[in-house]
N, C-alpha and C positions, 0 to 999 in steps of 0.2 A: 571541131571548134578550136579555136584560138586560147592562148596564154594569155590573160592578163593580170595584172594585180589587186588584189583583195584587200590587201592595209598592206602597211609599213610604218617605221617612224621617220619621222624626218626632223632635222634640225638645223637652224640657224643662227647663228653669230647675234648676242641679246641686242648689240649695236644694231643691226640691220631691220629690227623690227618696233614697232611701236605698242607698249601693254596697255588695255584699255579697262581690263580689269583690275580694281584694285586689292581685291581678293587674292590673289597671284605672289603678289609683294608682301602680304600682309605680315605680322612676326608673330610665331609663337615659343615662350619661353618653356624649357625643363629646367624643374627645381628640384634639388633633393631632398627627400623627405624628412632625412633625419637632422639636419642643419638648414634648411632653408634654402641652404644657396644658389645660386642661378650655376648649373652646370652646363646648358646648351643653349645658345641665341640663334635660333635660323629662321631663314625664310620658308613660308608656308607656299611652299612651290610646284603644288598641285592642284589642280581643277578639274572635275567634269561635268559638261555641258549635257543634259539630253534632250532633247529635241521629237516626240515622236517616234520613239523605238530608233535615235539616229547617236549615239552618243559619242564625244570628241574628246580628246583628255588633252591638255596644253601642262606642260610643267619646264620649273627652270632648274639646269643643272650644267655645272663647271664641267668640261669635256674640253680633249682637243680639238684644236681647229685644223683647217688644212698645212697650216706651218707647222704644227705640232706644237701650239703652245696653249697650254691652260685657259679657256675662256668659258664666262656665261653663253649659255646658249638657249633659244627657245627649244623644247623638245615636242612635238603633237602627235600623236596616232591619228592615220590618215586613214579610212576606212571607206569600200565601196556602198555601202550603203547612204554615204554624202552623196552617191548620183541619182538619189530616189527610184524613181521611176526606169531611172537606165541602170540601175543597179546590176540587173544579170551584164553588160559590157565589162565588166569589172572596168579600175582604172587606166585611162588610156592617154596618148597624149589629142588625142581627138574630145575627152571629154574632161581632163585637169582641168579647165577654167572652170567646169560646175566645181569642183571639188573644192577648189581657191574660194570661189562666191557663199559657196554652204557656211566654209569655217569665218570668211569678212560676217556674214550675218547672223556668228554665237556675240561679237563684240567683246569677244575676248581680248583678242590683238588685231592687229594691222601691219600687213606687208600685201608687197605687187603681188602680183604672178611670178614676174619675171624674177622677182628674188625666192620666192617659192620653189620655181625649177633650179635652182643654183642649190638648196637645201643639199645635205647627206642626207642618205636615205638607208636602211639597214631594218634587220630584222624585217625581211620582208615575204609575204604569202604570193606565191604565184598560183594562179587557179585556173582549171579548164571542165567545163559543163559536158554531159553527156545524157541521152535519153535512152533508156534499155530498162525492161521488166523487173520488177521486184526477183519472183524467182532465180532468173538467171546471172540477175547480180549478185546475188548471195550464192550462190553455187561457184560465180569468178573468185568471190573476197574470201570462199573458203579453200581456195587453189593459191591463195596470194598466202594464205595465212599457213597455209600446209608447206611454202616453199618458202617460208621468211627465215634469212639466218640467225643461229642461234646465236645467243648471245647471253655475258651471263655480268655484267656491268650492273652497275646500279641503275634505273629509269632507265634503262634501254630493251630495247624489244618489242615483240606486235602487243599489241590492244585492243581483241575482237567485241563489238557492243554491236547486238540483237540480230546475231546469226545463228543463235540456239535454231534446234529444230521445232517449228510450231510458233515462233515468236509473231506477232503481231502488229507490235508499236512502228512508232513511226523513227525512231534513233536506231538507224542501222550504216555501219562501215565498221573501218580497222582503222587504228592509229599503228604508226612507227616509230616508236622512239618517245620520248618529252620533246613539246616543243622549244623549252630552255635548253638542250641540248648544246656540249658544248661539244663533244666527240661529231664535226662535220662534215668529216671525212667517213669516218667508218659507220657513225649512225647519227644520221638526219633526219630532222622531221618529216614526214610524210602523213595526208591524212587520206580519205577516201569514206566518202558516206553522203547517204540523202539528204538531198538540199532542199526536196519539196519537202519532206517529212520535217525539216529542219526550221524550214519557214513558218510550219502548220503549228509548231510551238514554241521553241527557244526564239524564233524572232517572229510570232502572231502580229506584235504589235504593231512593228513594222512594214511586214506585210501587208496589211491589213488600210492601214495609213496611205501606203506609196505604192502598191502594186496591184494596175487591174485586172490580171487575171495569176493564177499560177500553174507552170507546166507539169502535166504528170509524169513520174517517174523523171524528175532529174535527177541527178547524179554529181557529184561532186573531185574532183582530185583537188588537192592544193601539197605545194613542197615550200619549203621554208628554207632563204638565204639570210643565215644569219650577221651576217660582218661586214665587213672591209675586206677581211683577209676571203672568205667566201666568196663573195664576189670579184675579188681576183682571181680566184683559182679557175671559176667559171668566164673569167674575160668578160667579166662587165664593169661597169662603172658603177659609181657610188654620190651620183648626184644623179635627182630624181629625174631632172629631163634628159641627162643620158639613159637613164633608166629606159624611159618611156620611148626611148627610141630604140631599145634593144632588137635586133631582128630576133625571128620568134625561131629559127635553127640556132640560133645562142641558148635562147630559152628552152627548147626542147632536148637539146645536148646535155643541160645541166639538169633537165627531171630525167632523162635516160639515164646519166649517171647515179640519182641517184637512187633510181630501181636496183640498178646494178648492185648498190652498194648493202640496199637490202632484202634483196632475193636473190636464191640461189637461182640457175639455171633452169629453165621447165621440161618433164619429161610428159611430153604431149602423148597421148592415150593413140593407138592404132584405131582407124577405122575401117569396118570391111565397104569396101569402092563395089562389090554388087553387081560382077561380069557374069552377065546372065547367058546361060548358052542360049541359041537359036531358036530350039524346039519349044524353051520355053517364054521366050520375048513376046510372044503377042499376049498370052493368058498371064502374063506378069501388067505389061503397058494398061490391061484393061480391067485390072484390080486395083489399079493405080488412079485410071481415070473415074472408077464407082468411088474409091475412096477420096478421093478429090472432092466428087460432087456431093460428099456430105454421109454417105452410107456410113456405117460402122461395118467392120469388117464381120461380124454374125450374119446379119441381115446378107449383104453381099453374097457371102458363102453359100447360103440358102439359096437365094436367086439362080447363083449359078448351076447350081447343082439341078435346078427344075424338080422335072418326076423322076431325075433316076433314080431307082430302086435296087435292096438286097447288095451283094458284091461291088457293083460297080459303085453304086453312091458311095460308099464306106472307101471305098478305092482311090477315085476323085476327090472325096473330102479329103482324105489325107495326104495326096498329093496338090489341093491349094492349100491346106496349113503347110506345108514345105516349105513349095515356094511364098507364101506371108512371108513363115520366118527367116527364110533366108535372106530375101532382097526386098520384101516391102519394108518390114519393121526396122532392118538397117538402115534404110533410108529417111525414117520416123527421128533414129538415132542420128545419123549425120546430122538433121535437119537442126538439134539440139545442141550437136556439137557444133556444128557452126553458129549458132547463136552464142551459145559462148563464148569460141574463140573469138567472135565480132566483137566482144564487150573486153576482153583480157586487149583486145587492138587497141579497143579504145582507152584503157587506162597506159597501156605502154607495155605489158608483159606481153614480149615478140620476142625473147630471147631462151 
């Protein structure tokens, strides 16, 4: 699957938009307690909207502009669950007009589209889905968590939740790092964990509301660009419809990096590859195809064996446990091990 974005915030010049809430503007005074006096006059510059498990935040605060000069600005959390029902697309420039139409009808504020895409965009989640089994994904995230670099910083480092052995629940991945992270070079956000499990509680409601069915065994990655200066370093822009035109080898450059940045190198395990000599290739090939068609390997054994009797059966028998363990049960093992390495593919750990 594809990159796309999860939320971000975006902001625009307070000139360029229209507030319809008067909630937004409102004042609220601090006095202090012990004389009375009015120590703080500000604006009450935060809201949120919810909507059906869909919630929006709009607030106003003084930031630079693109000149670099001091201005109000509107600020909003843009979040893919504005596209209801296309929510798993995450945000895309194919479906920003839903995203623009969700927030025109909180009636909070008013702006185009088209000033929408001119917004700065920052603090942003980039996300990409994946389907693979419970077991094998937690067998991956404990290979991720086995080779995460140390680190010994404040709020830096891995954050394993409901990979114990026996766990059950539905909240299971690894965090990297805090996502306030301001170290984004050396340790960036990183998340990785069930999205169906994720839906089934922390977001039921939503779920529930906007989506007809849900996928089993999704899977989650998302990495966090946090800045200006972040987005520089990875060569992207910092206004939303550049954003959304990012080609997705921009985007996949800057989640590579930022594996890199927190995992060491992987020491991939040896498999035996199972070069069977001659003599024994057919009575191998057709343990292979009993077991195939569903036998267990007892029953099999048994079959093969018939009526031989005394010496020879005892003989036989333990010349097919041999060959089992040598090239059947290895190949049980590959089969395992490539399930996994397909799922380490799928999150980016190729290196």
């Amino acid at each position: 699957m594809k990159f796309s974005i999860d939320s971000c915030s975006i902001r625009l010049p307070l000139n360029e938009v229209k507030i319809l809430d008067t909630e937004i503007k409102a004042l609220f005074v601090t006095i202090s307690e012990a004389t009375g006096e009015v120590k703080k006059v500000e604006k009450n510059n935060k809201i949120t909207k919810e909507y059906k498990g869909i919630k929006s935040k709009f607030s106003i605060e003084i930031q630079f502009n693109k000149s670099n000069v001091r201005e109000e600005h509107l600020v909003i959390i843009v979040n893919s669950k504005m596209l209801k029902k296309r929510y798993f697309e995450g945000i895309t420039s194919d479906n920003i007009s839903e995203v623009h139409s969700y927030l025109m009808e909180q009636k909070a504020v008013s702006f185009s589209l088209e000033t929408m895409l001119t917004a700065q965009a920052v603090d942003i989640d980039f996300k990409r889905d994946f389907t693979a089994k419970r077991e094998t994904v937690v067998k991956a995230l404990n290979i991720l968590k086995d080779n995460a670099k140390a680190s010994t910083g404040i709020n830096v480092g891995v954050l394993p939740f409901g990979l114990k052995e026996g766990y059950k629940g539905d909240n299971i991945g690894l965090q990297f790092n805090k996502r306030d992270t301001t170290s984004i070079s050396t340790a960036p956000f990183m998340k990785i964990y069930n999205k169906t499990g994720d839906l089934l509680t922390k977001s039921n409601v939503f779920a529930l509301e906007h989506l007809e069915e849900l996928p089993n065994d999704l899977w989650r990655t998302e990495f966090t660009i946090k800045n200006k200066k972040h987005l520089a370093m990875h060569k992207m822009s910092n206004t939303l419809g550049e954003l959304l035109s990012t080609p997705q080898v921009v985007i996949e450059e800057a989640y590579n990096k930022t594996l890199q940045a927190i995992l060491n190198k992987r020491l991939k395990e040896a498999v035996h590859n199972g070069l069977i000599p001659p003599k024994d290739l057919v009575l191998v090939n057709f343990m292979i195809m009993g077991l195939d068609s569903g036998y267990n390997w007892s029953i099999l054994k048994e079959t093969v064996l018939g009526t031989l009797e005394g010496s020879n059966r005892s003989k036989k028998a333990k010349q097919l446990d041999e060959l089992f363990e040598a090239y059947v049960q290895p190949i049980k093992k590959y089969s395992n091990y490539k399930q996994l390495d397909n799922v380490l593919a799928e999150i980016g750990y190729t290196f």
